[in-house]
C-alpha positions as CSV (number, residue, x, y, z in Angstrom):
1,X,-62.8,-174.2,110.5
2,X,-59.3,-173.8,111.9
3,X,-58.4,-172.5,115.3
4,X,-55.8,-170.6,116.9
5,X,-54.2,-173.4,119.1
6,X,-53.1,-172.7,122.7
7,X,-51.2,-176.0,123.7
8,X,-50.0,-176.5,127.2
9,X,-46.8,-177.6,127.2
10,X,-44.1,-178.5,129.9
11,X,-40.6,-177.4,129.1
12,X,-37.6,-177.8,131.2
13,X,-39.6,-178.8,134.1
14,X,-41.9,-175.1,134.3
15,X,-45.7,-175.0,132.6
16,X,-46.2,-173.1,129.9
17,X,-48.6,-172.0,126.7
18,X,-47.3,-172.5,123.2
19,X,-49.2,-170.5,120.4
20,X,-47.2,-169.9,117.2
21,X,-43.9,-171.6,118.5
22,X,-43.8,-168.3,121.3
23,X,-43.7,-169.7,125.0
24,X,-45.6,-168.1,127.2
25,X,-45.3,-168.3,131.2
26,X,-43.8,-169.8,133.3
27,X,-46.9,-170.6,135.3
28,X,-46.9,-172.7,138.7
29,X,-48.8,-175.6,137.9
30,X,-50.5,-177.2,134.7
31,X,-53.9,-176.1,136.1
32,X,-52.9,-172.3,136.2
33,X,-51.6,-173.0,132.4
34,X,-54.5,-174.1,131.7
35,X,-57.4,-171.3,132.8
36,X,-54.4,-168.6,131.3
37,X,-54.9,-170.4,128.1
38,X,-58.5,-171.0,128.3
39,X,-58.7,-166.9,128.9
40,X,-56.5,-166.5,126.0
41,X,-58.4,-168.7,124.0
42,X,-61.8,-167.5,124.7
43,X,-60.7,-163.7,124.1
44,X,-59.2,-164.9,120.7
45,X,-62.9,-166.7,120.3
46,X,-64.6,-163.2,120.9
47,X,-62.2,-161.8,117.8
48,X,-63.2,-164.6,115.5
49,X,-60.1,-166.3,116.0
50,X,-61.8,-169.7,116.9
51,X,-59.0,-170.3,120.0
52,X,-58.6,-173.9,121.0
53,X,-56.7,-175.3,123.9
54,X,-54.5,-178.9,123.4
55,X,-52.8,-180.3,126.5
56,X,-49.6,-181.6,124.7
57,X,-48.9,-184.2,127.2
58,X,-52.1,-186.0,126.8
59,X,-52.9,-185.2,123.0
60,X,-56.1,-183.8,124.8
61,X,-58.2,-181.0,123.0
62,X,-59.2,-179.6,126.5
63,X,-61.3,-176.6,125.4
64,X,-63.1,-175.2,122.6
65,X,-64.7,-171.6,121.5
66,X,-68.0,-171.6,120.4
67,X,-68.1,-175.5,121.9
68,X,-67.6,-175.8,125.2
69,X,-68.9,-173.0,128.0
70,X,-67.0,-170.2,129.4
71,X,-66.4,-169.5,132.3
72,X,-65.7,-173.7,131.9
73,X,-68.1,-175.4,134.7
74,X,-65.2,-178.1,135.7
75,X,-62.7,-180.5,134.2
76,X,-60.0,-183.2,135.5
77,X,-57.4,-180.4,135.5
78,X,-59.5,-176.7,135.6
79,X,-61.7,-177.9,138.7
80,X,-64.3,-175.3,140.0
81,X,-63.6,-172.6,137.7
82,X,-65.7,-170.0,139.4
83,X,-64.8,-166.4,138.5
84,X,-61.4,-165.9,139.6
85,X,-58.5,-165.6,136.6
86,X,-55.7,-167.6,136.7
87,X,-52.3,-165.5,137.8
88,X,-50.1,-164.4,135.3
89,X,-46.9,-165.7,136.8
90,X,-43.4,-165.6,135.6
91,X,-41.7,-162.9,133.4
92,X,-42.2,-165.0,130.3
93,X,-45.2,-163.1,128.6
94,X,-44.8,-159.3,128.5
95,X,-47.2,-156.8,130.1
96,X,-48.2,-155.6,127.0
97,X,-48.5,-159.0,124.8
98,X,-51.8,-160.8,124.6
99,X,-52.2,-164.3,124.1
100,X,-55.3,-163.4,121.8
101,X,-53.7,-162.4,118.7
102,X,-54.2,-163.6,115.5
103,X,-51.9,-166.7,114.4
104,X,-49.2,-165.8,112.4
């Protein structure tokens, strides 16, 4: 089954989401990157779109649709999850551009 890949990425020093070569972001730290992404991911899930996220810098899958639980309980990066959604910060995704697409 393949998966619509959210990878958390750091480029040029700023944290970002990578999904079909498009950078999304910047967000202020990797664990902010990583709740957007596991949003993203889970609302690409709920369209059949089987959304995965990677952490490139540690060749880490670090979350899974259908696999792992959502809202995620904890992790080494998310930490107490709870019910708050992580910021969009940055100008790098447009107000009206979800991550949960289809992949190209």
């Amino acid at each position: 089954m393949d998966h619509t890949q959210y990878v958390v990425i750091r480029d040029q020093g700023q944290w970002k989401i990578s999904l079909d070569g498009v950078h999304y972001g910047p967000y202020a730290t990797q664990r902010d990157a990583i709740r957007a992404a596991v949003d993203a991911a889970h609302e690409a899930g709920l369209k059949d779109l089987n959304g995965q996220v990677l952490l490139l810098d540690q060749l880490k899958i670090e979350w899974t649709y259908g696999k792992d639980p959502y809202p995620p309980n904890s992790s080494d990066f998310l930490g107490p999850y709870g019910n708050a959604k992580a910021p969009a910060i940055g100008s790098g995704v447009p107000a009206d551009e979800s991550l949960a697409r289809a992949p190209a």
